[in-house]
Structure formats: C-alpha cells, structure tokens
PAZAPA-4460 file (N, C-alpha, C; in steps of 0.05 Angstrom, whole numbers, plus 32768, in hexadecimal, padded with zeros to 4 digits):
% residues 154
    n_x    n_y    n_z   ca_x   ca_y   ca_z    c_x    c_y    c_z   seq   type   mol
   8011   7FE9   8000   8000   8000   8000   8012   8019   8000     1      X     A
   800B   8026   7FE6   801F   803F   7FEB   8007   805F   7FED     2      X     A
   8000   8064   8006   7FE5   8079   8008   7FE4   8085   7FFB     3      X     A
   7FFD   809E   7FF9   8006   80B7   7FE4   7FF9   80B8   7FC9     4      X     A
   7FFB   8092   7FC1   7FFF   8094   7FA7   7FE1   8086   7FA0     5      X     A
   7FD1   8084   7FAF   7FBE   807B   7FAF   7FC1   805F   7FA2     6      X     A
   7FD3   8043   7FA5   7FD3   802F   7FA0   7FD4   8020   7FC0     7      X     A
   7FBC   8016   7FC1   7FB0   8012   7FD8   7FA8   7FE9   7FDD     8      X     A
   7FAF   7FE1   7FC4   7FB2   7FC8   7FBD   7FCD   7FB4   7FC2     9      X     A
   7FD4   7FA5   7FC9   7FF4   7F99   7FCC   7FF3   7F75   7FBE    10      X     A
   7FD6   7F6B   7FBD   7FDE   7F54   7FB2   7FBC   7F48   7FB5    11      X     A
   7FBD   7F3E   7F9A   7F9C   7F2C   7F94   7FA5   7F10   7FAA    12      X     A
   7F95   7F08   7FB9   7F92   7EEC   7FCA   7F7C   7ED7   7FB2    13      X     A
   7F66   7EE4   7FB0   7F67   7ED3   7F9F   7F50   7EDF   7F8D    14      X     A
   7F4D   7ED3   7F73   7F38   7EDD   7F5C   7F1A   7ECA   7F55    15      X     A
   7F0E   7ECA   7F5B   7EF6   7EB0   7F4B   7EE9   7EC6   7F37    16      X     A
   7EEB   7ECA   7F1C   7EE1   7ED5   7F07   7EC1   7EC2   7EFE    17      X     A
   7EC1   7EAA   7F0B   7EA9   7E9E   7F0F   7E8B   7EAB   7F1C    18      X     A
   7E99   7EB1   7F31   7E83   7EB6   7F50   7E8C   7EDD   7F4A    19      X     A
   7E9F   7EDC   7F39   7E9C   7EFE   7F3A   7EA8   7F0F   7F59    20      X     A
   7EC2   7EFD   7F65   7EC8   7F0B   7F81   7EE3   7F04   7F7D    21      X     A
   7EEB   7F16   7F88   7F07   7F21   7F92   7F13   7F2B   7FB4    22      X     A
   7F24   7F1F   7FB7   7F39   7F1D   7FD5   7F54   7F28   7FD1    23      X     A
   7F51   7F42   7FDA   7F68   7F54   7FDB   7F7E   7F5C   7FF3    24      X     A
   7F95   7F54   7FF8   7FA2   7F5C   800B   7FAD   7F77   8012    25      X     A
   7FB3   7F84   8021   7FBA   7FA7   801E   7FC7   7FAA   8043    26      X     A
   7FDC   7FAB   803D   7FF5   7FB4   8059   7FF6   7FCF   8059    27      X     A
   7FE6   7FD7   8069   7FE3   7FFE   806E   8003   8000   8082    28      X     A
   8012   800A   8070   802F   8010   8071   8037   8024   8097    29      X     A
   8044   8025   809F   804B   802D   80BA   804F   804B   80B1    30      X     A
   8058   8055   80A6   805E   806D   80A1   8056   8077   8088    31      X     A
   8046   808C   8089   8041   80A2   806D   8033   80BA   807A    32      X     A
   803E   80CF   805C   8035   80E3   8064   801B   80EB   8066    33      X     A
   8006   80DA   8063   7FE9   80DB   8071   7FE6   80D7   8082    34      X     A
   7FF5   80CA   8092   7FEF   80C7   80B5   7FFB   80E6   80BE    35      X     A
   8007   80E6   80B7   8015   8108   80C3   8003   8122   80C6    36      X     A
   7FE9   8113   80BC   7FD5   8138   80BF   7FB6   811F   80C2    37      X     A
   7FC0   8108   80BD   7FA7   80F3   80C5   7FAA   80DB   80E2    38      X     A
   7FA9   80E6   80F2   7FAE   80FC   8107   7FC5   80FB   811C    39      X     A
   7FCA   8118   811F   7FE4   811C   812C   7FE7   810B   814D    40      X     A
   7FFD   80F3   814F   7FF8   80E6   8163   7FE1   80D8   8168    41      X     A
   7FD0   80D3   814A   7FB9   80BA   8153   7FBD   80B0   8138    42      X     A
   7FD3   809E   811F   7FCA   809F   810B   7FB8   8091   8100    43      X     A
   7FAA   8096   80F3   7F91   8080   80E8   7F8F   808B   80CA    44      X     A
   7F88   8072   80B8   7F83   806C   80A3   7F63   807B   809D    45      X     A
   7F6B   8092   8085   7F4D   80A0   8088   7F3A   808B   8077    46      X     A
   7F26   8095   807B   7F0D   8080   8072   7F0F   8086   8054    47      X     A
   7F15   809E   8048   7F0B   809F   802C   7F20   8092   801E    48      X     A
   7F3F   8088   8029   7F43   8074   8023   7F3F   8059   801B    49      X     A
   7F33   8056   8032   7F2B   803A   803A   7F0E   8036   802B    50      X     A
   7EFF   8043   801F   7EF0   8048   8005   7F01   803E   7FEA    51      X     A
   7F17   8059   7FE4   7F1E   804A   7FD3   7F32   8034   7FD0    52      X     A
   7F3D   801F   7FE5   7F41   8004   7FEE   7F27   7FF5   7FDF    53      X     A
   7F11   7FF3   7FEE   7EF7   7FEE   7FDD   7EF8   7FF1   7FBD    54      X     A
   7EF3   8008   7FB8   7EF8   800F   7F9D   7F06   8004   7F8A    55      X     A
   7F22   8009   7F91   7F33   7FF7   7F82   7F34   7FD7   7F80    56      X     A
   7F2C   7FC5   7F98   7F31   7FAC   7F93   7F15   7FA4   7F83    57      X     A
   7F01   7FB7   7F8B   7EED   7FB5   7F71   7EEE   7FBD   7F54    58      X     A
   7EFA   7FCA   7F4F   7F07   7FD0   7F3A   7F1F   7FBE   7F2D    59      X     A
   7F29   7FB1   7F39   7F37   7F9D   7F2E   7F2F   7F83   7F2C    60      X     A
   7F13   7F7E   7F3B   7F02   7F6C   7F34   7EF5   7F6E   7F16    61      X     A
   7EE4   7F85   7F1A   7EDC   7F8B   7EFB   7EF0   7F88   7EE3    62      X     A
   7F03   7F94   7EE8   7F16   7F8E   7ED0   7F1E   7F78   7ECB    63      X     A
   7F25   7F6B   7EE1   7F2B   7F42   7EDE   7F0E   7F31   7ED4    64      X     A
   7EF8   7F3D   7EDA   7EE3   7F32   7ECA   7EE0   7F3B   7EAE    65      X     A
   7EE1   7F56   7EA5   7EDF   7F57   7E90   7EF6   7F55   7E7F    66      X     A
   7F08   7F4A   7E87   7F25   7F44   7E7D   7F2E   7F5E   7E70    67      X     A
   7F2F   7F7B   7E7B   7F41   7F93   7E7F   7F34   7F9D   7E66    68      X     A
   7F1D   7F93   7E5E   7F10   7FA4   7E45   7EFE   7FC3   7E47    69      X     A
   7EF7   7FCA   7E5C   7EEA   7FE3   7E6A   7F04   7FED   7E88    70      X     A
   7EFE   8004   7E7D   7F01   800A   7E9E   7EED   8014   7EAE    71      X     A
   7EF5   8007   7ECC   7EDC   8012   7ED6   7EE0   8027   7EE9    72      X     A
   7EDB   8045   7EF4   7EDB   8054   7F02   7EBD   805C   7F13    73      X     A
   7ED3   8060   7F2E   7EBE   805E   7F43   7EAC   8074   7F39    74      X     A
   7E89   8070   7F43   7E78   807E   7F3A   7E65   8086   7F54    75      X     A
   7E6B   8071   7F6D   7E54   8072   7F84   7E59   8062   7F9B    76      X     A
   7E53   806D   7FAE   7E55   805F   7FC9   7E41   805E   7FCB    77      X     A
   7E32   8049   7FD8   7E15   8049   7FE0   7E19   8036   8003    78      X     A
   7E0D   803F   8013   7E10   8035   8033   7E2A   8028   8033    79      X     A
   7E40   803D   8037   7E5E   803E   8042   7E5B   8040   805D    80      X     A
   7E65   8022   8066   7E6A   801E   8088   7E7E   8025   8094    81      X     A
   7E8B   8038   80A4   7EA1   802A   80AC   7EA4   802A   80D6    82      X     A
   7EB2   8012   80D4   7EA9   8006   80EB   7EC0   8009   8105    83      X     A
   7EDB   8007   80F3   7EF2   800C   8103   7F00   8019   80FE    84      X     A
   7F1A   8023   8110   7F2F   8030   80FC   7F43   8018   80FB    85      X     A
   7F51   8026   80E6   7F6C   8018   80E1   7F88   8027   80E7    86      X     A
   7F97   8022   80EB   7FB5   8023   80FF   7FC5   801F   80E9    87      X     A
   7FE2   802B   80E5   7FF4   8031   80C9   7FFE   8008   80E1    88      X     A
   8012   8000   80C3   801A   7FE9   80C7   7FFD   7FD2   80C6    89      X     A
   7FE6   7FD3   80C7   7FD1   7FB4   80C5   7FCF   7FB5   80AD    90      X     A
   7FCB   7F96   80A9   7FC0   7F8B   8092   7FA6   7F89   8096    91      X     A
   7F9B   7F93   8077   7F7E   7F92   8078   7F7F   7F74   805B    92      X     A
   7F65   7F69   805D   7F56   7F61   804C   7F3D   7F69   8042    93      X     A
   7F3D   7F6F   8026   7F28   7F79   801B   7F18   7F6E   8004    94      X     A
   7F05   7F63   8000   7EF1   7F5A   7FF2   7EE3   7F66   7FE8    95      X     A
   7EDA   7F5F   7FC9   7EC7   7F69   7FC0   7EB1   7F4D   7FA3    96      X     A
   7E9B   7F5C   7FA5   7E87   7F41   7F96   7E78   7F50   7F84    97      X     A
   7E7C   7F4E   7F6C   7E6B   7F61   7F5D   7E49   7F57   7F5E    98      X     A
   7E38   7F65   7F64   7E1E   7F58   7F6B   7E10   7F67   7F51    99      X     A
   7E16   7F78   7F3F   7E06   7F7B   7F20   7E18   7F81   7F0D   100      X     A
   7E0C   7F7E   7EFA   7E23   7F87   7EDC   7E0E   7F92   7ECE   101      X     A
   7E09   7FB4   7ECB   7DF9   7FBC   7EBA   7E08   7FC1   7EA0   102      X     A
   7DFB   7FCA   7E8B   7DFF   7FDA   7E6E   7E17   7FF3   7E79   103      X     A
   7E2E   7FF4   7E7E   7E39   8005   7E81   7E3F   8013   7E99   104      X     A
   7E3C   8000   7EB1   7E3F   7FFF   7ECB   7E41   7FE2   7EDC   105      X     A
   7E4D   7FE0   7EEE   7E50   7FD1   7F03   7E48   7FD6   7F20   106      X     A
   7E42   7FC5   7F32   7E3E   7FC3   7F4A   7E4D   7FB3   7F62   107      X     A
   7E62   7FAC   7F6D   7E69   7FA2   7F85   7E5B   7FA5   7FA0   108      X     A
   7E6B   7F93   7FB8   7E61   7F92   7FD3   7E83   7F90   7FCF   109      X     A
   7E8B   7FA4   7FE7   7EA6   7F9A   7FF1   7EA8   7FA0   800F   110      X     A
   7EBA   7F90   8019   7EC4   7F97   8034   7EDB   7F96   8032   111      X     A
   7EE7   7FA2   804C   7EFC   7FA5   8057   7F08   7F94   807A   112      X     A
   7F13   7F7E   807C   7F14   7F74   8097   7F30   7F6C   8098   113      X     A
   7F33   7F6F   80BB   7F4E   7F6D   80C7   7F45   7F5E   80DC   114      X     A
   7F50   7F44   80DD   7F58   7F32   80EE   7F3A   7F27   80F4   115      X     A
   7F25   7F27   80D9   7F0C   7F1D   80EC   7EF4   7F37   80F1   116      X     A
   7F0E   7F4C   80F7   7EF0   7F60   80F6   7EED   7F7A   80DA   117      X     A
   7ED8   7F76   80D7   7ECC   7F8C   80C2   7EC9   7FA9   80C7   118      X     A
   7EDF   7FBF   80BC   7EEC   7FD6   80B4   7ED6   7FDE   80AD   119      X     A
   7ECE   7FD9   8096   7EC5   7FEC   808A   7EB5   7FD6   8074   120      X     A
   7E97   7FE0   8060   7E8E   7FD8   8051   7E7E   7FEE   803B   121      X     A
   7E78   7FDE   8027   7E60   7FF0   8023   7E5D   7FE0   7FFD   122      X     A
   7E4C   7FF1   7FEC   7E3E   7FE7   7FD2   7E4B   8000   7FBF   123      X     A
   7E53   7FF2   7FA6   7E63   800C   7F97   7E5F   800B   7F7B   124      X     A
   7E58   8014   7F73   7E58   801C   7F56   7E68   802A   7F42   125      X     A
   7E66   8020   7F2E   7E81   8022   7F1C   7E77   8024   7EFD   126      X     A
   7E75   803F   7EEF   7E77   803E   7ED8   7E90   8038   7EC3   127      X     A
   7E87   8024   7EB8   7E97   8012   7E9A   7E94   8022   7E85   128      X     A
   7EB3   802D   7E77   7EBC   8035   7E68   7EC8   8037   7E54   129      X     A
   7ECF   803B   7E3F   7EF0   8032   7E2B   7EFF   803A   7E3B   130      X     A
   7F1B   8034   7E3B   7F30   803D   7E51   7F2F   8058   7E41   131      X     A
   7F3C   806C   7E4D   7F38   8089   7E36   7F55   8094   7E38   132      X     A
   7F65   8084   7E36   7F84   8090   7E34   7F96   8075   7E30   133      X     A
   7FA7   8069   7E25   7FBF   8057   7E2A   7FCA   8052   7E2B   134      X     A
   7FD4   8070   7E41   7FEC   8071   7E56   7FD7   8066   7E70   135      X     A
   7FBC   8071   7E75   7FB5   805E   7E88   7FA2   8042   7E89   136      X     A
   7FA6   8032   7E70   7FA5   801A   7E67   7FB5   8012   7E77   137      X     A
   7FCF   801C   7E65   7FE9   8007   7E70   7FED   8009   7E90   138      X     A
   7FEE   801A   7E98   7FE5   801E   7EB8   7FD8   8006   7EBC   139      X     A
   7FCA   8009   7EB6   7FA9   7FF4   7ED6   7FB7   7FDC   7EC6   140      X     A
   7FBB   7FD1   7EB0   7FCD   7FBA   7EA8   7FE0   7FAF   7EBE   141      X     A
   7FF3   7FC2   7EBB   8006   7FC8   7ECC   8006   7FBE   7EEC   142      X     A
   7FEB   7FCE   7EF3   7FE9   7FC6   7F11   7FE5   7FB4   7F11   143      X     A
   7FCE   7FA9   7F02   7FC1   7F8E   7F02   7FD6   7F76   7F01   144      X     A
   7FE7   7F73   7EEE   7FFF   7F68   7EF0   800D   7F65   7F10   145      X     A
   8013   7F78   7F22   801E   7F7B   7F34   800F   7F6F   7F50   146      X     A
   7FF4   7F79   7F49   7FDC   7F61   7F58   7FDF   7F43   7F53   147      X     A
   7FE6   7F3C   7F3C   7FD7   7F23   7F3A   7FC2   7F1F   7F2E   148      X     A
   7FB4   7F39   7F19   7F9D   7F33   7F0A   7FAB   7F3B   7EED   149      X     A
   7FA2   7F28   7EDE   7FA1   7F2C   7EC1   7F8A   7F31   7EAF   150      X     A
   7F91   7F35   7E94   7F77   7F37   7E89   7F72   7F1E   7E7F   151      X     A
   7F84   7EFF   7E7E   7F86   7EEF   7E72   7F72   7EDC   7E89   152      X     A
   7F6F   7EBF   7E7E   7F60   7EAE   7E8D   7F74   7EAC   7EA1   153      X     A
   7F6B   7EAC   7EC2   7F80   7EA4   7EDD   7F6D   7E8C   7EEC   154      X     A
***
C-alpha cells in the first residue's frame, strides 16, 4: 500500500471470475505522509481511503471479468459502513462480489476485515467505459499484472 499514491492494493489472494468475487490483501504501511495531519499523535487510516480500498479491489474485479475490455470508474457509494479504525502497519483484507452487470455499469458489495472483524462496508457502483487514454490502459494493465490479475483466462 503506497497512500500518497493512491495504490492501496498489494496482492490478489484469490479470483473466481465464475461467482464474480475477488480477495484482496492491503498492508497499510507504518509510516506516510497521511498519518502526519491524519491525526497528530492518533494515526488512523482516513475512511475515504478505505472507500477507495473498496473501490479499487472492485475495480479490478470488473476488469478480470471483463478481461480489461472497459474501464470501470467509481460512480457511487450507496450505505458506506464504517465500523472501525485502522492503525498504520495492519493488514487489511478486502472483498468484493459484483451483485449486477448493467448496459454500461456495474455493481459490487465489498468489505473490508482485519483479523475477523469488519472495518468498513458498503455497495458501489461503477460506470463501464472505453479506456479513454493508452498511457492509462497500459497502467491498470500494469497494476493488474503486479496484483495477480490478468486479462487472460487465470
């Protein structure tokens, strides 16, 4: 997890392109410059992160289903839980299940849990796109690669 840079992903656990779900691992790093004003002498991992944690491992769901032919960008939070904080250095696990596939949109359920207990949740939506640049094709390629998702059969 690098905060700064908003790559908030560190490794796919596992993919079922079947059942449409994804298991994401993410090590919220001991030190960055977001804990330094998120808060002074209490640091915690802000929530609109931990959104897009959500976000992204749903987003790399969608792309491993539709084998990296759309992109999808976040479009909606709908009943965003969040239940705990998180502390620089834990590992989180994060899940997500795409529960619709419309004409030009998607839908997930994802969570977020550490050690058993549930962080954070909520339902997200995602409008499907042409990628619209391919400098950032090769990007989400790129990451995806570095995850453990391809566009190929896994």
């Amino acid at each position: 997890m690098r905060l700064e840079y908003f790559q908030m992903l560190d490794e796919v656990e596992s993919l079922d392109r079947d059942r449409c779900a994804i298991v994401v691992r993410s090590n919220v790093p001991e030190k960055s410059p977001v804990f330094e004003g998120h808060f002074p002498g209490h640091p915690l991992m802000p929530g609109v992160l931990l959104l897009e944690t959500m976000a992204q491992a749903s987003g790399y769901l969608i792309l491993a289903v539709e084998r990296f032919r759309r992109m999808p960008f976040f479009a909606r939070a709908k009943e965003a839980n969040f239940r705990n904080f998180v502390r620089p250095g834990e590992t989180l696990t994060t899940t997500a299940v795409r529960v619709h596939d419309g004409s030009g949109f998607a839908v997930t359920k994802a969570s977020i849990v550490r050690g058993g207990d549930t962080i954070c949740d909520g339902e997200l939506m995602f409008r499907l796109v042409p990628f619209p640049a391919a400098d950032l094709e090769a990007h989400v390629h790129n990451e995806g690669l570095r995850l453990g998702v391809s566009s190929g059969d896994a």
